[in-house]
N, C-alpha and C positions, 0 to 999 in steps of 0.2 A: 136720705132724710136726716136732717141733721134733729137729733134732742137736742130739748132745754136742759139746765140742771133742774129745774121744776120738775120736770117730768120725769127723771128718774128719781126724784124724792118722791114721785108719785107711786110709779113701779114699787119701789125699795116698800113703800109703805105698803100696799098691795100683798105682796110677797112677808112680808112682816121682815126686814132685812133692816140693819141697822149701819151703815158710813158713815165710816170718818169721810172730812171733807176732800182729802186726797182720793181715798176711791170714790165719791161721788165723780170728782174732775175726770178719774181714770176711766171709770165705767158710764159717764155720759159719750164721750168717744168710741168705746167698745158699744156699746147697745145701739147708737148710731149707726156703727158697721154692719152690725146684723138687721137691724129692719132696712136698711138700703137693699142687703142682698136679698132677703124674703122679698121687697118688693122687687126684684130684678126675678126672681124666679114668680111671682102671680103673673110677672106677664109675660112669659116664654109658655108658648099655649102649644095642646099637644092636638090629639086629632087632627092627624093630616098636615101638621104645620111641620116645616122643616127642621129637625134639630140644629143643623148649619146648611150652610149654604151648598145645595147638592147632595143631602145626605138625608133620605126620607125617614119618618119618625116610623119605627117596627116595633109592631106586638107583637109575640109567637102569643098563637091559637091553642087552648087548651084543648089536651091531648090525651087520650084515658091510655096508660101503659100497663105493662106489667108491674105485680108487687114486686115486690124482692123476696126470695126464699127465705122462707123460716129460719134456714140454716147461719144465714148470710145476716138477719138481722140479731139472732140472738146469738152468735161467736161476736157481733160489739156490744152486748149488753153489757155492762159491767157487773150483773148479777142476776140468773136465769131461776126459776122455779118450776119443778115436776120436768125440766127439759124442754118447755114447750112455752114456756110464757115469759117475758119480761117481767124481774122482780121490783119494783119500787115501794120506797118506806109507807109504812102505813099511815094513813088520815085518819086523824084524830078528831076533824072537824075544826071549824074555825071558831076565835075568841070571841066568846059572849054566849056560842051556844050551849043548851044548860041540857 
């Protein structure tokens, strides 16, 4: 689907985004690229439908495993407390809360 230049002065304004009229020209082509490909991929459909030709579309079925040892996940912590828990910085809460 090819854009107009209208239509990405429509975007660019949307976005609050300000071209010069060389990147309007540049980015009317590029944004054209990409909704052609978005719409090439809404209509490659999944359930049951072929990814290609002879090659059926697979989900692996969710599977309850094993954790991983205590040992195993806190030797990659980058910082452990009491030995036994994952350290991460403290929450101070978010801005505006009083």
């Amino acid at each position: 689907m090819a854009l107009t230049l209208d239509e990405v002065r429509k975007i660019a304004s949307l976005a609050r985004l300000r071209f010069s009229p060389e990147e309007e020209r540049l980015f009317t082509g590029q944004l054209g690229r990409i909704v052609d490909y978005i719409d090439q991929l809404q209509r490659f459909e999944t359930g049951g439908a072929e990814a290609a030709p002879g090659l059926p579309v697979r989900e692996a079925a969710d599977v309850v495993g094993e954790c991983l040892p205590r040992e195993v996940v806190l030797a990659n912590a980058p910082a452990t407390a009491l030995g036994e828990f994952v350290a991460v910085p403290e929450v101070k809460g978010a801005p505006g809360d009083a």
